[in-house]
Structures are given as C-alpha cells and as structure tokens.
Gaussian input, Z-matrix of N, CA and C with variables (Angstrom, degrees):
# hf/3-21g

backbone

0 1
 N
 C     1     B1
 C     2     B2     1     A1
 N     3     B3     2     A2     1     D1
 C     4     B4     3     A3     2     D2
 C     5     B5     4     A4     3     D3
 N     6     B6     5     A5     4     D4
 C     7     B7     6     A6     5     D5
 C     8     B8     7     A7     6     D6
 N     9     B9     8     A8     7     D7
 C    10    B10     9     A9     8     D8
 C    11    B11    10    A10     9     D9
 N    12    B12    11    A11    10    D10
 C    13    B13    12    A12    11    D11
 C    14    B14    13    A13    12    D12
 N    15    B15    14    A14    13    D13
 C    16    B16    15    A15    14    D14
 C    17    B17    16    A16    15    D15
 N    18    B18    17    A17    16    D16
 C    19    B19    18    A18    17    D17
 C    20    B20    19    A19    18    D18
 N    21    B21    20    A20    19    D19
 C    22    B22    21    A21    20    D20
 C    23    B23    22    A22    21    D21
 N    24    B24    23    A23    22    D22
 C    25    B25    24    A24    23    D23
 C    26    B26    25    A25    24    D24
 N    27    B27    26    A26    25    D25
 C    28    B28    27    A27    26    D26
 C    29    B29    28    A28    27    D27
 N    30    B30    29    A29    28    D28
 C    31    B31    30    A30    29    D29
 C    32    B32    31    A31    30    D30
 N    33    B33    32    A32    31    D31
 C    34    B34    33    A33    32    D32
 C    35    B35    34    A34    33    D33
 N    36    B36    35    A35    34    D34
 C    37    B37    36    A36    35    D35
 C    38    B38    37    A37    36    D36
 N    39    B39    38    A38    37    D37
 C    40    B40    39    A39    38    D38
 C    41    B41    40    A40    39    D39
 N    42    B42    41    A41    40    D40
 C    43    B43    42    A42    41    D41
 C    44    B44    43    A43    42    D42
 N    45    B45    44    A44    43    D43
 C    46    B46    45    A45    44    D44
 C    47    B47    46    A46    45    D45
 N    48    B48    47    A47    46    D46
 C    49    B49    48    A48    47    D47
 C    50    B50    49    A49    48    D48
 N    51    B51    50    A50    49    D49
 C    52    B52    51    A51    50    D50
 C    53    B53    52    A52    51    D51
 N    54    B54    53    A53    52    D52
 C    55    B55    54    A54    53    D53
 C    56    B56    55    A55    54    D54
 N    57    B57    56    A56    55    D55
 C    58    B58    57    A57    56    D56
 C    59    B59    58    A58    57    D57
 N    60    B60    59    A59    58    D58
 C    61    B61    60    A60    59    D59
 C    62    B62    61    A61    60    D60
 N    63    B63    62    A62    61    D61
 C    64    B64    63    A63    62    D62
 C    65    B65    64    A64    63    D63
 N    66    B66    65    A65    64    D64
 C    67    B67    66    A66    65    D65
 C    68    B68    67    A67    66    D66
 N    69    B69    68    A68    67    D67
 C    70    B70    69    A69    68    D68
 C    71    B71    70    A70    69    D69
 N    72    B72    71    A71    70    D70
 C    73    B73    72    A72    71    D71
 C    74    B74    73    A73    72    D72
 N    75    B75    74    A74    73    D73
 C    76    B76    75    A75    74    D74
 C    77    B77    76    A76    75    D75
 N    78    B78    77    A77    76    D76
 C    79    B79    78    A78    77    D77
 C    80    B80    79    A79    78    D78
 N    81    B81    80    A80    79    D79
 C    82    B82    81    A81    80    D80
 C    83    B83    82    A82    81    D81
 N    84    B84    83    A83    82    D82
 C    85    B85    84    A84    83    D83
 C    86    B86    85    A85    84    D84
 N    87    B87    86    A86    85    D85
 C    88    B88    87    A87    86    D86
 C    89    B89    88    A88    87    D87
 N    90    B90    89    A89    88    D88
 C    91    B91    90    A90    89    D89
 C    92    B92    91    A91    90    D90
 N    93    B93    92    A92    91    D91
 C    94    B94    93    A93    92    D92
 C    95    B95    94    A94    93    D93
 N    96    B96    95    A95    94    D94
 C    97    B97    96    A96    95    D95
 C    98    B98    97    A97    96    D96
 N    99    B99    98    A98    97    D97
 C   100   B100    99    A99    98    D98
 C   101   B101   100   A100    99    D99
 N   102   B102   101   A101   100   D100
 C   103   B103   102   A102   101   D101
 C   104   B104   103   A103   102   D102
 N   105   B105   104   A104   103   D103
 C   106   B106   105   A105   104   D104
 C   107   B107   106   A106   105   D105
 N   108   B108   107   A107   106   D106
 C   109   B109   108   A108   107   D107
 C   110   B110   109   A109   108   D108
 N   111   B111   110   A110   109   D109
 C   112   B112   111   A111   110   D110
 C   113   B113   112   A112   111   D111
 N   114   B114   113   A113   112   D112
 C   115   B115   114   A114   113   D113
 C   116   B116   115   A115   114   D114
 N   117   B117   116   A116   115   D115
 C   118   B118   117   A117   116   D116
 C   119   B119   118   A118   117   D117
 N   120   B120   119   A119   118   D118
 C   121   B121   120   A120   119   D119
 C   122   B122   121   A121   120   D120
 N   123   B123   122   A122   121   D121
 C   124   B124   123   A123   122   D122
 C   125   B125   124   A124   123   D123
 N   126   B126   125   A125   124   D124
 C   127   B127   126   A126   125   D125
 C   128   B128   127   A127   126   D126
 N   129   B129   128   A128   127   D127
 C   130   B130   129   A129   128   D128
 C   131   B131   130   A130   129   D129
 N   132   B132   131   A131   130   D130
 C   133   B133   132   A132   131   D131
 C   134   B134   133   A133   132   D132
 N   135   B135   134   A134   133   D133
 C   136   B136   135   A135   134   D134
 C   137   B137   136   A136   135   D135
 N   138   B138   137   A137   136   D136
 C   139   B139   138   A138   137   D137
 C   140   B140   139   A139   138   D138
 N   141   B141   140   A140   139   D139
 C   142   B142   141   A141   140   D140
 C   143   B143   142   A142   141   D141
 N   144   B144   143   A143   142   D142
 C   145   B145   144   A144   143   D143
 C   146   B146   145   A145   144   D144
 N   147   B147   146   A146   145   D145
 C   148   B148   147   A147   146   D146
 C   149   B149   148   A148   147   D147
 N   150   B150   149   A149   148   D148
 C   151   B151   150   A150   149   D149
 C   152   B152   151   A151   150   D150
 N   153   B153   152   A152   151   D151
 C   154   B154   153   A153   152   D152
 C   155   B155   154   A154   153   D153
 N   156   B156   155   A155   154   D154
 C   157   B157   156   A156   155   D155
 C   158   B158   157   A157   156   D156
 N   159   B159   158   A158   157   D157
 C   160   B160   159   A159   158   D158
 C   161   B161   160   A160   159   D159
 N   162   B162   161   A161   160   D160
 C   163   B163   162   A162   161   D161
 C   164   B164   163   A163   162   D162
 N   165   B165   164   A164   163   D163
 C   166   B166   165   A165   164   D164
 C   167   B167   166   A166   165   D165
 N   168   B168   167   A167   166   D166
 C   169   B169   168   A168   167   D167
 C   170   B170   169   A169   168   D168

   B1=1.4637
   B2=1.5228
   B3=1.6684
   B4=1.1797
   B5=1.3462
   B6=1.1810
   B7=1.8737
   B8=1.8389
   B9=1.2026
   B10=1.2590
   B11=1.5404
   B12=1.0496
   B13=1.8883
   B14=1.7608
   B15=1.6484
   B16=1.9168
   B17=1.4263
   B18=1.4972
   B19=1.7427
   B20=1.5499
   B21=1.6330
   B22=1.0825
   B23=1.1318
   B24=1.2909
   B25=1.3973
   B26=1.7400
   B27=1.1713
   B28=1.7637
   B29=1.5414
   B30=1.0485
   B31=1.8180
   B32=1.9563
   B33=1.7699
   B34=1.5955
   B35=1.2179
   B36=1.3552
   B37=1.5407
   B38=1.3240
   B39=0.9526
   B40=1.6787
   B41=1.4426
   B42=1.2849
   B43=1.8453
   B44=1.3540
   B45=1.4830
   B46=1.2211
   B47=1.9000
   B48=1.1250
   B49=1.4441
   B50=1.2821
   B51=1.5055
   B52=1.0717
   B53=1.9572
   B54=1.8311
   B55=1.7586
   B56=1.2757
   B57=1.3936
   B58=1.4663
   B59=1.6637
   B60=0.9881
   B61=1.3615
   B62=1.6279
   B63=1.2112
   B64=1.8921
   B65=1.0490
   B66=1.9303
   B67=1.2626
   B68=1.8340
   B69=1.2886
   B70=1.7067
   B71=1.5283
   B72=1.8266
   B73=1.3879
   B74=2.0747
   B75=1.2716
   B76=1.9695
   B77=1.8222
   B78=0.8505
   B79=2.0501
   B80=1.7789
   B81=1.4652
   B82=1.3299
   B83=1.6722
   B84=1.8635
   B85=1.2114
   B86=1.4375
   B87=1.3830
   B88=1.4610
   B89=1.5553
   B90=1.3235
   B91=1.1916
   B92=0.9547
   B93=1.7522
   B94=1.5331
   B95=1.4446
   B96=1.0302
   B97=1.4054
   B98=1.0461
   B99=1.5550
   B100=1.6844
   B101=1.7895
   B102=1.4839
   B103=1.5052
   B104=1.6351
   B105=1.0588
   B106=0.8516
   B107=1.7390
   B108=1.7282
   B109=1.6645
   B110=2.0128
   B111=1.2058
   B112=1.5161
   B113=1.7466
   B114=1.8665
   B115=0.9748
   B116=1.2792
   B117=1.7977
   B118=0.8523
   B119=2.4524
   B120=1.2051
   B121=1.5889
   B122=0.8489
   B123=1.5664
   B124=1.5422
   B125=1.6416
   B126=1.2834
   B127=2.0566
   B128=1.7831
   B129=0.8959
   B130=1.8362
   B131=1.7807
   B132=1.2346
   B133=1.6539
   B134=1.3113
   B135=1.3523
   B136=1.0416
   B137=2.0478
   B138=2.2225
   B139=1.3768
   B140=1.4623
   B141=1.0920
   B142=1.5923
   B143=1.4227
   B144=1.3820
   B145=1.5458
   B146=1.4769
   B147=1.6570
   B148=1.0328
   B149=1.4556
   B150=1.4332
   B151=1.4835
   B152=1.7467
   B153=0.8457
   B154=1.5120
   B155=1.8077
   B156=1.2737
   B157=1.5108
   B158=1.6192
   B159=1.1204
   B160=1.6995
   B161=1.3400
   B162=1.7705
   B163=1.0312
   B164=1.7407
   B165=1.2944
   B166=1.1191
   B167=1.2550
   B168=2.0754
   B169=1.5312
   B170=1.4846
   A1=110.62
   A2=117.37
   A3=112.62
   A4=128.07
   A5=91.64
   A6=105.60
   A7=108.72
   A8=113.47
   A9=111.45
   A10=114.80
   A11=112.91
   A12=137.58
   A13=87.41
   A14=132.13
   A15=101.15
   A16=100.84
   A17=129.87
   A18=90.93
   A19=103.44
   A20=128.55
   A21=95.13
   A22=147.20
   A23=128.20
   A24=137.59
   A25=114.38
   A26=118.91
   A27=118.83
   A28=110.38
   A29=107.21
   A30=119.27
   A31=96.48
   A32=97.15
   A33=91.39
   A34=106.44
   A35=111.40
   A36=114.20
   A37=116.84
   A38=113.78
   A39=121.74
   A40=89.42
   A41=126.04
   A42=117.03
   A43=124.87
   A44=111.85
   A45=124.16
   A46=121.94
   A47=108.69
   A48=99.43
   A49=93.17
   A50=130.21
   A51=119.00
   A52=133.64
   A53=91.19
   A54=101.32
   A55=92.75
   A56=142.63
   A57=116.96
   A58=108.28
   A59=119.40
   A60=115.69
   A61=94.10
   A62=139.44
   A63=154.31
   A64=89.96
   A65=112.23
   A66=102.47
   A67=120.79
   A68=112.38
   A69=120.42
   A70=108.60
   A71=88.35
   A72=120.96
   A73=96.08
   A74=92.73
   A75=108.85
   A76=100.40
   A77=100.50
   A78=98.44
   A79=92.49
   A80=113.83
   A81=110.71
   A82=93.56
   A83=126.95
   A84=103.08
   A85=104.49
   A86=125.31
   A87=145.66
   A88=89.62
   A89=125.65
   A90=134.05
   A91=143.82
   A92=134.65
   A93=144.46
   A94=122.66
   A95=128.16
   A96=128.71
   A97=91.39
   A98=111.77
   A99=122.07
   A100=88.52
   A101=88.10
   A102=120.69
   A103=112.49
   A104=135.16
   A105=131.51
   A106=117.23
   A107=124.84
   A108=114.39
   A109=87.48
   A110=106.78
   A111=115.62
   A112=75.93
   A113=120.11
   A114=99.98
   A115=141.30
   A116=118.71
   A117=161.94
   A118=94.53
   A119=93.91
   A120=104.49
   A121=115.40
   A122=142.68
   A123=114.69
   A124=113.19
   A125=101.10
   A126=111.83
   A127=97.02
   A128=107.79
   A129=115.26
   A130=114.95
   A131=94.33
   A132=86.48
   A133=115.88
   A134=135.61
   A135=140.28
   A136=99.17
   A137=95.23
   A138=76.14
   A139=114.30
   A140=139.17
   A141=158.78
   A142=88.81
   A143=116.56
   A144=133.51
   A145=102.01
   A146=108.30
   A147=112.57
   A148=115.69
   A149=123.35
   A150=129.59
   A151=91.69
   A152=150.38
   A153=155.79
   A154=88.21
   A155=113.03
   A156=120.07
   A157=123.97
   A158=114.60
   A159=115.12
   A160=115.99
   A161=114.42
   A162=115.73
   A163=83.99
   A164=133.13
   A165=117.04
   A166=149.84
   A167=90.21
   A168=109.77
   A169=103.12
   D1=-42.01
   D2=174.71
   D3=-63.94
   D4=-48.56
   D5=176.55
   D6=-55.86
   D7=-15.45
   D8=-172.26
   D9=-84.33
   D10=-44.34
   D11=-161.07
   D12=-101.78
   D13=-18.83
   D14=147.23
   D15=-103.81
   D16=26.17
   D17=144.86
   D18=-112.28
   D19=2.92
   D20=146.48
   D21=-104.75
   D22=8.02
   D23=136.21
   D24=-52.38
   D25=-46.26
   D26=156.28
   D27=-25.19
   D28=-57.81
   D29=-152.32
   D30=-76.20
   D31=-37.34
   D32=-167.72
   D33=-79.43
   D34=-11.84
   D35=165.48
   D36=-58.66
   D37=-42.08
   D38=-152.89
   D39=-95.19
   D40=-49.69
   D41=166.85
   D42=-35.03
   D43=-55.45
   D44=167.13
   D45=-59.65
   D46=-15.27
   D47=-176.89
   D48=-95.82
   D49=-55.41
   D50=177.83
   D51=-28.72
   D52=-53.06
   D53=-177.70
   D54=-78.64
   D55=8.04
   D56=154.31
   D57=-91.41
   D58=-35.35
   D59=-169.65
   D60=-65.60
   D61=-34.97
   D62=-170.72
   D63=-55.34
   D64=-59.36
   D65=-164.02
   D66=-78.74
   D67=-22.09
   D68=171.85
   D69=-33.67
   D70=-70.15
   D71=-145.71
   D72=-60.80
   D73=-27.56
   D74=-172.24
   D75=-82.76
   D76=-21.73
   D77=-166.09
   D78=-94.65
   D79=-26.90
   D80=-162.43
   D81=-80.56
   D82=-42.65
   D83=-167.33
   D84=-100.74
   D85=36.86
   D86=160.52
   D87=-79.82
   D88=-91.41
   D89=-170.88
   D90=-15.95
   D91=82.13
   D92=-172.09
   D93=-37.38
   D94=96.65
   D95=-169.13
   D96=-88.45
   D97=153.88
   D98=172.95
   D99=-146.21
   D100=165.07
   D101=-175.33
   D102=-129.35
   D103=96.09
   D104=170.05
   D105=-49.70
   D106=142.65
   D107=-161.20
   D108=-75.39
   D109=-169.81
   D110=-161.61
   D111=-115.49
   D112=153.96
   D113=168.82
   D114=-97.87
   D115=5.55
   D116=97.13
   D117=26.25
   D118=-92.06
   D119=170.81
   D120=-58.38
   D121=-29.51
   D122=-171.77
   D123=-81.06
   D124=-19.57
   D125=165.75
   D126=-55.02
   D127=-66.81
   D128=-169.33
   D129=-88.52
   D130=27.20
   D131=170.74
   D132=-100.85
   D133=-9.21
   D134=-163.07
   D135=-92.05
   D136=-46.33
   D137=176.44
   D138=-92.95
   D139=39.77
   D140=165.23
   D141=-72.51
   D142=-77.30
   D143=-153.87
   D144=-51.13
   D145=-54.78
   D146=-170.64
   D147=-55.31
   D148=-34.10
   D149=-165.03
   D150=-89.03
   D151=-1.54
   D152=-149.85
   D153=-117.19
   D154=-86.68
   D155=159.59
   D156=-15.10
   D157=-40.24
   D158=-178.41
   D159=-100.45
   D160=-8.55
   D161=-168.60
   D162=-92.84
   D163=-39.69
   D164=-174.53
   D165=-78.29
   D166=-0.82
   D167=175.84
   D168=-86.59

C-alpha cells in the first residue's frame, strides 16, 4: 500500500515538473525579442539603405 501511493505521488511529481518545464520552454519562444539599433547605425542607416536600393536596380 505504501510503496504504491509514493509512486503515485512519484509520477505526479514528475508530471508536474515536466508541464512546467512545457510551459518555460513555450512562453520563452512566444517571447518578442527586440534589439535595440547600435548608435553607431542610426548615423549610417540612411546611407546603408541607400547603397542596398542601387544595388537592386
């Protein structure tokens, strides 16, 4: 009887760690990452564009 009621409390353990880790691993590649531009680029983005633009005509 004992051995029975800790493996199933064992098992709901192990259910439960699992659907948390499901849920981590799921919220993390939900999650919108952003990058702020470098400021470095926002001086030279305009002539970036421009050289991007002529290369494609």
């Amino acid at each position: 009887m004992t051995f029975t009621i800790i493996m199933i409390i064992s098992v709901i353990i192990v259910l439960g760690i699992a659907a948390a880790f499901g849920f981590a691993v799921n919220s993390g590649y939900n999650y919108k990452h952003t990058v702020d531009p470098h400021p470095d680029d926002e001086d030279n983005n305009s002539e970036h564009n421009a050289e991007n633009e002529a290369q494609k005509s």
